[in-house]
Residue, then its C-alpha position, 0 to 999 in steps of 0.5 A: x506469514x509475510x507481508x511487505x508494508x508500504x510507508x512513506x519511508x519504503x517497503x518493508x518484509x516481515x517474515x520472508x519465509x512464506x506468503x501474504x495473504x492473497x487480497x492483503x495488498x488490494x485491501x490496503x491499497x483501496x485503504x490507503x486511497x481513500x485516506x488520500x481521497x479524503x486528505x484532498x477534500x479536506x484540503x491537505x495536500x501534503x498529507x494526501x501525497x504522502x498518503x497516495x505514495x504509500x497507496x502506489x506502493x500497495x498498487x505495485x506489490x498488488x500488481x507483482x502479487x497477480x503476476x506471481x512475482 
């Protein structure tokens, strides 16, 4: 299985040779904003930007995943 992970360092792959699973991306995506959304009601700014960078990343890999890229 390949994957590419977003974290606040970038995008990694693991195993190129084949595909992702097909909702991997949006899952995380959605994962991730709510961990941003939670970090601004709480009042940590810092945390929720770091969290809603990894959160676009997942919304591009999502996006290049429907378009088939």
């Amino acid at each position: 299985m390949s994957i590419l992970v977003a974290s606040y360092d970038g995008v990694m792959q693991f195993n190129a040779e084949t595909k992702a699973p097909q909702h991997f991306y949006a899952k995380q995506l959605a994962s991730w904003q709510e961990i941003a959304f939670s970090n601004l009601k709480h009042g940590d700014l810092t945390r929720a930007k770091q969290a809603f960078e990894v959160a676009a990343a997942y919304g591009r890999l999502t996006l290049q995943k429907v378009r088939g890229l």
